[in-house]
C-alpha positions as CSV (number, residue, x, y, z in Angstrom):
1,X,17.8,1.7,23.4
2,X,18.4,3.4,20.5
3,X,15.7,5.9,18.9
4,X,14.6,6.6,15.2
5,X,13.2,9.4,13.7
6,X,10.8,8.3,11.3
7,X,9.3,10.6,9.1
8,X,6.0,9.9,6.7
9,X,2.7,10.8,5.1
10,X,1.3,7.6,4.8
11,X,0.2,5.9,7.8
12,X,-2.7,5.2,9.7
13,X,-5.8,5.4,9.4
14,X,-4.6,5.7,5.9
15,X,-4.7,2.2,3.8
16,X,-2.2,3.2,1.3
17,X,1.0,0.1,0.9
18,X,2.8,2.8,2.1
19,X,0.9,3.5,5.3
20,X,0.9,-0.3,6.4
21,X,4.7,-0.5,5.3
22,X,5.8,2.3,7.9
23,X,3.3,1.4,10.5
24,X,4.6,-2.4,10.3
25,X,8.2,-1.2,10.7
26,X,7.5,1.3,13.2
27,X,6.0,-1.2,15.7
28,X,8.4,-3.9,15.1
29,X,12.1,-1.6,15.3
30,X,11.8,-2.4,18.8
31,X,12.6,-5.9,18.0
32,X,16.1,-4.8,16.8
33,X,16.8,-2.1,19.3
34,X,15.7,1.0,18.0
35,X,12.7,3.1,19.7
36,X,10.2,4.5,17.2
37,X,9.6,8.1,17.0
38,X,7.1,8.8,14.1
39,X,5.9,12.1,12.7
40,X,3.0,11.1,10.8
41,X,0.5,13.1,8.3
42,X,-2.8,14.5,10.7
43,X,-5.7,11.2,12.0
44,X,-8.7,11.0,10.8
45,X,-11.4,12.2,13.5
46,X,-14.1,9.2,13.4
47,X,-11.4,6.4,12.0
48,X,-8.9,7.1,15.6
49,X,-10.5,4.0,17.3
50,X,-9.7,1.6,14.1
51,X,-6.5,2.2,14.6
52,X,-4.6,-0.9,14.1
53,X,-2.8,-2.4,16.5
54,X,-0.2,-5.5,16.9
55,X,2.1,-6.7,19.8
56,X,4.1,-3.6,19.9
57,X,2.8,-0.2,20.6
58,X,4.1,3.3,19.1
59,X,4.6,5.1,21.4
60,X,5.8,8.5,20.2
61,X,3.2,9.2,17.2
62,X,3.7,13.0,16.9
63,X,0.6,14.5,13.8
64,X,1.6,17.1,11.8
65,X,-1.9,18.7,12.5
66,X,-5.8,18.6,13.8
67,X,-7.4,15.6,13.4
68,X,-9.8,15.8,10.1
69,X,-13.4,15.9,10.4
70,X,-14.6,13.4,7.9
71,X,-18.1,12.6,9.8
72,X,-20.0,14.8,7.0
73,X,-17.9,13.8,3.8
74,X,-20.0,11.2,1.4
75,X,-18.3,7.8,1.5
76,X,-16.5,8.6,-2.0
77,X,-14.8,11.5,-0.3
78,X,-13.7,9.2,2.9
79,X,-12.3,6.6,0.6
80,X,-10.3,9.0,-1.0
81,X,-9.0,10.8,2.0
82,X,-7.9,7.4,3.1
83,X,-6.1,6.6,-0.1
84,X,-4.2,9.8,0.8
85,X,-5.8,12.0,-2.3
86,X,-7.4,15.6,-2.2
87,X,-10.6,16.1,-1.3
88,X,-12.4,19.2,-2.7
89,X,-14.7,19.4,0.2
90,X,-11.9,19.8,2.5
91,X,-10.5,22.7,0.8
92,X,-10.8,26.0,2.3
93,X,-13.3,28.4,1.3
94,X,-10.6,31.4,0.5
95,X,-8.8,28.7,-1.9
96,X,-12.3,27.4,-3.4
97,X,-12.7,31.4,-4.4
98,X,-9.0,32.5,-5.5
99,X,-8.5,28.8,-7.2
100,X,-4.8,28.1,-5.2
101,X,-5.5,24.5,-3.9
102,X,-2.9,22.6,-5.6
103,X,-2.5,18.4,-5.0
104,X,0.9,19.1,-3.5
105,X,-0.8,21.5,-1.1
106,X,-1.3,19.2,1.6
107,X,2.4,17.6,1.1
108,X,3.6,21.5,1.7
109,X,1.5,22.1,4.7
110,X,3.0,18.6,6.3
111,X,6.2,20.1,5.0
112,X,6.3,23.0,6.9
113,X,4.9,21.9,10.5
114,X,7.4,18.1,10.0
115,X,10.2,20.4,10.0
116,X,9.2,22.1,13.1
117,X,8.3,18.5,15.5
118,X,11.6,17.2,13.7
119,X,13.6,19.8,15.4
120,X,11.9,19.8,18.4
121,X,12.4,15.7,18.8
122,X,16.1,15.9,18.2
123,X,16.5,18.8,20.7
124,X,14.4,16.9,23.2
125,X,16.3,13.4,22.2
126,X,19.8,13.9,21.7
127,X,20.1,9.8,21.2
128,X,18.0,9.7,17.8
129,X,20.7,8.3,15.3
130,X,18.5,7.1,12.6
131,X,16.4,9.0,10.2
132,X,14.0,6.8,8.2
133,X,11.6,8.4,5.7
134,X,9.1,7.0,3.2
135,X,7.9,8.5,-0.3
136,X,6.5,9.2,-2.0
137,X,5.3,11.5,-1.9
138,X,8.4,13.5,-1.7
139,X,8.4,15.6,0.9
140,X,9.7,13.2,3.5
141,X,12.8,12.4,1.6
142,X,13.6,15.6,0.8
143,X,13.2,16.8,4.1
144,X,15.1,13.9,6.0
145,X,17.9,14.8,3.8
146,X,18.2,18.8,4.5
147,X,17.5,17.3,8.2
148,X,20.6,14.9,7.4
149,X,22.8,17.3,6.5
150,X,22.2,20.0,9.6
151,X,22.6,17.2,12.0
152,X,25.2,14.6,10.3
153,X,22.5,11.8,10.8
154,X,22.6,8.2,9.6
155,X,19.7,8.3,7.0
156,X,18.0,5.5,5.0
157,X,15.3,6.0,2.4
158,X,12.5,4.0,2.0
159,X,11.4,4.4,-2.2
160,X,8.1,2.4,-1.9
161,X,7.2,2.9,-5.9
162,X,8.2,5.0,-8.7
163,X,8.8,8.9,-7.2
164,X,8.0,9.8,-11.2
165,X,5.0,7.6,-11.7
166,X,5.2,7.6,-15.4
167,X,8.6,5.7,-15.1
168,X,10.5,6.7,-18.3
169,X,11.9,4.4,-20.0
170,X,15.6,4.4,-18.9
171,X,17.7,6.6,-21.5
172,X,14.5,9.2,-21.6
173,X,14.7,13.0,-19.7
174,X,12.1,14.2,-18.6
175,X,12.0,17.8,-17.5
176,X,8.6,17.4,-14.7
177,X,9.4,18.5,-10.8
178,X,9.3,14.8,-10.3
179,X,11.8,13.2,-12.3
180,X,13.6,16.5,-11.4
181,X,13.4,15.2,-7.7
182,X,13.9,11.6,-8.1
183,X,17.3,12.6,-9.7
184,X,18.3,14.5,-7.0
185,X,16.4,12.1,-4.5
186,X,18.4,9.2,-5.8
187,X,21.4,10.2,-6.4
188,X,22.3,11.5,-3.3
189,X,24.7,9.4,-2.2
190,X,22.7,7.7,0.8
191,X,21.7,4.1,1.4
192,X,18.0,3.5,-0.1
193,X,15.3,0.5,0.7
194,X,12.8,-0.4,-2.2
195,X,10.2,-3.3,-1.8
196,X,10.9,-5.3,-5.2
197,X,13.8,-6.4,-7.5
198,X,11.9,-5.0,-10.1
199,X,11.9,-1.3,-9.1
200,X,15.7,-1.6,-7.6
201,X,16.8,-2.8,-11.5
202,X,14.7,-0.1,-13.0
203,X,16.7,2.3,-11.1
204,X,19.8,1.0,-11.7
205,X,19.2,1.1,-15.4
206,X,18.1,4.4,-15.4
207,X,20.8,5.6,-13.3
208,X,23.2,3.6,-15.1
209,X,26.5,4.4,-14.0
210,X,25.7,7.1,-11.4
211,X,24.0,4.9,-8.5
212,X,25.4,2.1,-6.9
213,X,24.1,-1.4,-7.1
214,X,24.5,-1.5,-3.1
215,X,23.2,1.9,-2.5
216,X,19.6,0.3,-2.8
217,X,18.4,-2.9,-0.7
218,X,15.3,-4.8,-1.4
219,X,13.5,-5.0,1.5
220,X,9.9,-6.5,1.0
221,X,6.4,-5.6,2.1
222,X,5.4,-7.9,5.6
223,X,2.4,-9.1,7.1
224,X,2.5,-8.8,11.4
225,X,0.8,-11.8,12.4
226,X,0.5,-10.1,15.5
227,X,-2.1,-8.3,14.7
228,X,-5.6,-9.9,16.1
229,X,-6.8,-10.2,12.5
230,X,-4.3,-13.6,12.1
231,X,-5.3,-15.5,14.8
232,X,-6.5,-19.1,13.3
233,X,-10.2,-19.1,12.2
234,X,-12.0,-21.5,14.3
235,X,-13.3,-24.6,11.6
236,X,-16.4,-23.4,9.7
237,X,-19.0,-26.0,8.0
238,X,-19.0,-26.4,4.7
239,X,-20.6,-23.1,2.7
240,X,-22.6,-22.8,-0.3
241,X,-21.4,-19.2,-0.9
242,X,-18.1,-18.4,-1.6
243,X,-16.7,-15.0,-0.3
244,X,-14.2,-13.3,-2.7
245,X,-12.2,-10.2,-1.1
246,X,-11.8,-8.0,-4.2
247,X,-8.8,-5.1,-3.3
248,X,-9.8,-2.9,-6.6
249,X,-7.1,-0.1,-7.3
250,X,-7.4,2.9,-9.5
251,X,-8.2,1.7,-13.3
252,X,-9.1,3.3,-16.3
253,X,-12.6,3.4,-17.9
254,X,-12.2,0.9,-20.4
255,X,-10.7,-2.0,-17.5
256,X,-13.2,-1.1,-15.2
257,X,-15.7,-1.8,-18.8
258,X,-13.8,-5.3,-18.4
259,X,-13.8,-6.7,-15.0
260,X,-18.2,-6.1,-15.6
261,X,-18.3,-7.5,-19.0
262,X,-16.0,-10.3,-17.6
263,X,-18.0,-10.8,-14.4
264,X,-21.2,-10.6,-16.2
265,X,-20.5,-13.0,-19.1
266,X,-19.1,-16.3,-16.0
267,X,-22.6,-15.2,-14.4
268,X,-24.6,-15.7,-17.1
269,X,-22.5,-19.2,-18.5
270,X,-22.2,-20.6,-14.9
271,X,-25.7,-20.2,-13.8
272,X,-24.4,-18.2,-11.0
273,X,-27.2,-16.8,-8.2
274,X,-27.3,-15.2,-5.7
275,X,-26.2,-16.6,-2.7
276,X,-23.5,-18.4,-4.8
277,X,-21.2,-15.9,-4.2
278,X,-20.5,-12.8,-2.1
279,X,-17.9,-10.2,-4.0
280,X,-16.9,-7.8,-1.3
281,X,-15.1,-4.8,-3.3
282,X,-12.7,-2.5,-1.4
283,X,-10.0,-0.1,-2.3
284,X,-9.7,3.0,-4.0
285,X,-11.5,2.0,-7.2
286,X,-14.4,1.2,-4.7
287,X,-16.2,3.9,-5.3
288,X,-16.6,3.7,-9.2
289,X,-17.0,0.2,-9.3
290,X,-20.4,1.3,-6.7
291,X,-21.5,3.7,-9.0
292,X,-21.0,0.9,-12.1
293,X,-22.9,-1.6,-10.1
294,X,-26.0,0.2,-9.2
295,X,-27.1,-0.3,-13.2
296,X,-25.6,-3.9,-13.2
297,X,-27.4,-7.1,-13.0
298,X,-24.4,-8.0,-10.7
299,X,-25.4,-5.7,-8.1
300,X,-27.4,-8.4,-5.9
301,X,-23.8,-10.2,-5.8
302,X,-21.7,-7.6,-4.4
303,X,-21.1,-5.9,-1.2
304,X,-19.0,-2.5,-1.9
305,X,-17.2,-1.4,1.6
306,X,-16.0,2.1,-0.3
307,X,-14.7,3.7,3.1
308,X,-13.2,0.6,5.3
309,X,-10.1,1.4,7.3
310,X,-7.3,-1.4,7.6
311,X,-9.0,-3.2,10.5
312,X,-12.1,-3.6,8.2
313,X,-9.8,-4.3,5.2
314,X,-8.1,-7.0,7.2
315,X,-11.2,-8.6,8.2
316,X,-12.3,-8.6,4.3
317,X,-9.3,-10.9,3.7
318,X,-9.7,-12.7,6.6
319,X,-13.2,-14.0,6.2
320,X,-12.8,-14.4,2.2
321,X,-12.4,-17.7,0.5
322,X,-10.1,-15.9,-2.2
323,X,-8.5,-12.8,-2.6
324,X,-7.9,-11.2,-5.7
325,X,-6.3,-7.9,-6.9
326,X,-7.3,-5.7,-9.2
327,X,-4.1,-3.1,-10.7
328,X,-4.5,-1.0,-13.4
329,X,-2.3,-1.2,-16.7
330,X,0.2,1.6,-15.1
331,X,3.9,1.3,-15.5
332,X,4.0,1.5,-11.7
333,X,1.6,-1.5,-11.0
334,X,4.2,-3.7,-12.8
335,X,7.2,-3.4,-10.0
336,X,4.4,-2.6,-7.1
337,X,2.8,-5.6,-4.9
338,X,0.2,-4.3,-3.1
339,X,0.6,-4.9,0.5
340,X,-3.4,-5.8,1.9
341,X,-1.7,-9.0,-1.1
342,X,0.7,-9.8,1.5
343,X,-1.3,-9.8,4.1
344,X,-4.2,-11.9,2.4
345,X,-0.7,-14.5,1.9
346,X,-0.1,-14.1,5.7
347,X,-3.5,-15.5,6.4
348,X,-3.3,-18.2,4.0
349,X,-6.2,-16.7,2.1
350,X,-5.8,-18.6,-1.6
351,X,-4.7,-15.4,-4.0
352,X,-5.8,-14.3,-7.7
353,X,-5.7,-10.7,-9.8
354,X,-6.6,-8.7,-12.6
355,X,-3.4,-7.5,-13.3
356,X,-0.9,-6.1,-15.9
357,X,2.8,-8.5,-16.1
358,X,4.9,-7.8,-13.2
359,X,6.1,-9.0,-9.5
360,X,2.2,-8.6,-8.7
361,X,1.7,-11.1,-10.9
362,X,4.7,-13.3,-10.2
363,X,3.7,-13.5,-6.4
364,X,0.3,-14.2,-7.5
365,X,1.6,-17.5,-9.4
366,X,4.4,-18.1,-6.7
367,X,0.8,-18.8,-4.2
368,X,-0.6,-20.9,-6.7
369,X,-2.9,-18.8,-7.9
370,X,-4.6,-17.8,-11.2
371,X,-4.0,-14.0,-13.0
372,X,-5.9,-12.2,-16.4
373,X,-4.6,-9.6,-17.7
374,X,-6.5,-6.0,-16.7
375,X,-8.2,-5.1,-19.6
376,X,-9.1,-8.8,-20.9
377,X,-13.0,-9.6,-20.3
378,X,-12.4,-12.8,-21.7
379,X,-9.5,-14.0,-19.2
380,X,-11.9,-12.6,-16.6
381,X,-14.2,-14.2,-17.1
382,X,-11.9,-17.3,-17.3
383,X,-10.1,-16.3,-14.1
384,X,-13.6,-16.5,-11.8
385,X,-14.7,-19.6,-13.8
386,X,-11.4,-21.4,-12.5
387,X,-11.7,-19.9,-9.2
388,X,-15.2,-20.8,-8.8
389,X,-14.6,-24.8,-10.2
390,X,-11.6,-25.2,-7.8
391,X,-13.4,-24.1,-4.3
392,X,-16.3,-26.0,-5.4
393,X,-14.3,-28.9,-5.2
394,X,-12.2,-28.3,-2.2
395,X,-9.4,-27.6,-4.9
396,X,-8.3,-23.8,-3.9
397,X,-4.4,-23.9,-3.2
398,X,-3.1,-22.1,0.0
399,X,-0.1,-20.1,-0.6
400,X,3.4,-22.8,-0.2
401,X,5.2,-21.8,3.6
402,X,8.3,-20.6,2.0
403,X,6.8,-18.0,0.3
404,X,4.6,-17.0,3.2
405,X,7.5,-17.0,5.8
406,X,9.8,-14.9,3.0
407,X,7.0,-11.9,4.4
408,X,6.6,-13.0,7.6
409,X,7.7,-9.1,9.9
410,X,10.6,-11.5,11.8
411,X,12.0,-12.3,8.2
412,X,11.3,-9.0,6.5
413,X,12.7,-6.8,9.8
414,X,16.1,-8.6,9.7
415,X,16.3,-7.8,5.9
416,X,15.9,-3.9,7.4
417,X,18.6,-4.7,9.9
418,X,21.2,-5.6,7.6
419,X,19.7,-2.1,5.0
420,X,20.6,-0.4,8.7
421,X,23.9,-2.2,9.0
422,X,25.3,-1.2,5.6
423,X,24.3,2.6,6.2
424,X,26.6,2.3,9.2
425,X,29.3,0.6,7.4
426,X,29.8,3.4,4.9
């Protein structure tokens, strides 16, 4: 069997897209006859057990360091250590004094020991001929491609979302060490994976006439109904609560302002109780939304899991009546789906969101589901008021089989295959 080197700082315990995406692929390349070797960003000491785990193991899961002690960190801190962001209580005391912790910091410490386990796995396996890497953040790509270049390895790129999050409007410059790097990133001549249409064409038109229309493959986000968490639900009575799996992302002051004034306003016009409904919110917004709610009359309503790993995420969707999304107005969240989104649609959970215009939103209506803009308290409060009517009378529609089996790991792994293919066909 063949073996792929597969280089990343996203992946579990994390519960970034991007740590689901390369965990997913990782555990199913064996399908398609390649071995998985990963070299993954350090575990998270209490969150090991929660590891996630479908039919296929990995193996060969090589940490660029120590586990990290999270056992004393406050709940805010956990959730943001598995989003993947600094943490200032995790900094060390000589940088707290002299002020050189930097967010990029981390990235350069993974950096510099990757470099080291990658050379040690391809002198120890002298069969690894594919070189996979995920970003951002950068560092992967950059390094897969001086790793490339030493060893004349096949190399594919996996560009999960924008590498310069401010995406520029094609025909800008921009002069910041990101768009510096996506240049050089993606126009370097190797075959490239991207998880939309959306961000492939902004690409193209930024790049126009300097990168290929071929050179980048859309290869979607998957659900692995392996995984424990998608076995059927045995039949449950009829409720009187419904159970809303809210995955909140990163928004600004003023949306956040708008999902409450939004919520609060269908409360009050509805009647609702409590016991009428059950919000669970998760996610990296999580934690402001907690600190929102403790002065809310909503609070009796809501159950905030600010620190859940993907197992606990996954059972969020699974026992929920709807999911819905909530994306900040970012130019990023308009070509990005997040992927606990495809797994809800792999369960058959009935989908909404709280979303700016974008493939988000176009999967979201594709399920049959119901969007508001972020921002719009009004078409909040519209959005819940909908919800609400339609499971109260058995009306909620389950995402249409097509669309379902499109992200289905078989389907989405074959789409990888041919990316593969076409790097060998150069």
């Amino acid at each position: 069997m063949r073996k792929a080197l597969i280089l990343t700082r996203d992946f579990p315990p994390l519960v970034t897209s991007g740590a689901s995406r390369a965990w997913k692929f990782a555990s199913n390349l064996v399908t398609i006859g390649w071995e998985p070797i990963v070299i993954a960003p350090p575990s998270i000491a209490t969150m090991e057990a929660t590891m996630p785990s479908g039919s296929n193991r990995i193996d060969a899961l090589h940490r660029t360091g120590p586990d990290v002690d999270a056992a004393k960190l406050e709940p805010c801190d956990r959730c943001a250590l598995l989003h993947g962001r600094p943490v200032e209580a995790l900094r060390p005391f000589s940088a707290k004094v002299t002020g050189l912790f930097r967010d990029n910091s981390d990235g350069a410490v993974w950096e510099k020991n990757a470099s080291i386990l990658v050379e040690r796995q391809l002198a120890e396996n002298p069969d690894i001929d594919l070189l996979y890497a995920q970003g951002p953040p950068l560092e992967p790509l950059e390094l897969a491609l001086e790793t490339a270049r030493k060893h004349s390895l096949t190399v594919v790129l996996d560009i999960t979302s924008p590498l310069d999050p401010a995406m520029p409007a094609p025909g800008t410059t921009s002069s910041s060490t990101e768009a510096k790097a996506e240049e050089r990133i993606l126009l370097s001549g190797v075959p490239m994976i991207t998880p939309t249409r959306a961000l492939k064409e902004y690409y193209l038109k930024k790049y126009l006439g300097r990168l290929e229309y071929g050179a980048m493959s859309i290869v979607p986000h998957a659900f692995d109904a392996t995984h424990p968490a998608f076995k059927p639900r045995g039949s449950k009575g009829p409720s009187l609560t419904m159970r809303i799996a809210l995955l909140a992302e990163e928004v600004s002051r003023s949306e956040l302002k708008a999902l409450f004034s939004g919520l609060e306003s269908w409360v009050k016009s509805d009647g609702i109780r409590s016991g009428d409904i059950e919000l669970t919110i998760f996610g990296e917004g999580a934690p402001e939304i907690a600190r929102r709610a403790a002065r809310s009359p909503l609070k009796t309503l809501l159950v905030l899991d600010e620190e859940g790993g993907i197992g606990k995420q996954f059972e969020n969707c699974r026992n929920a009546d709807v999911f819905c999304a909530l994306l900040g107005r970012t130019p990023a969240n308009t070509c990005a789906i997040p992927d606990r989104m495809v797994d809800a649609l792999g369960m058959g959970v009935p989908l909404c969101a709280i979303l700016p215009d974008g493939v988000a939103a176009k999967m979201v209506m594709e399920a049959g589901g119901v969007t508001a803009a972020a921002g719009d308290a009004g078409a909040i409060a519209g959005l819940f008021r909908s919800v609400y009517s339609a499971w109260r009378t058995d009306a909620l529609q389950r995402p249409p089989a097509d669309l379902v089996q499109r992200h289905a790991i078989g389907a989405v792994i074959q789409e990888l295959t041919r990316a593969i293919a076409w790097q060998y066909l150069r």
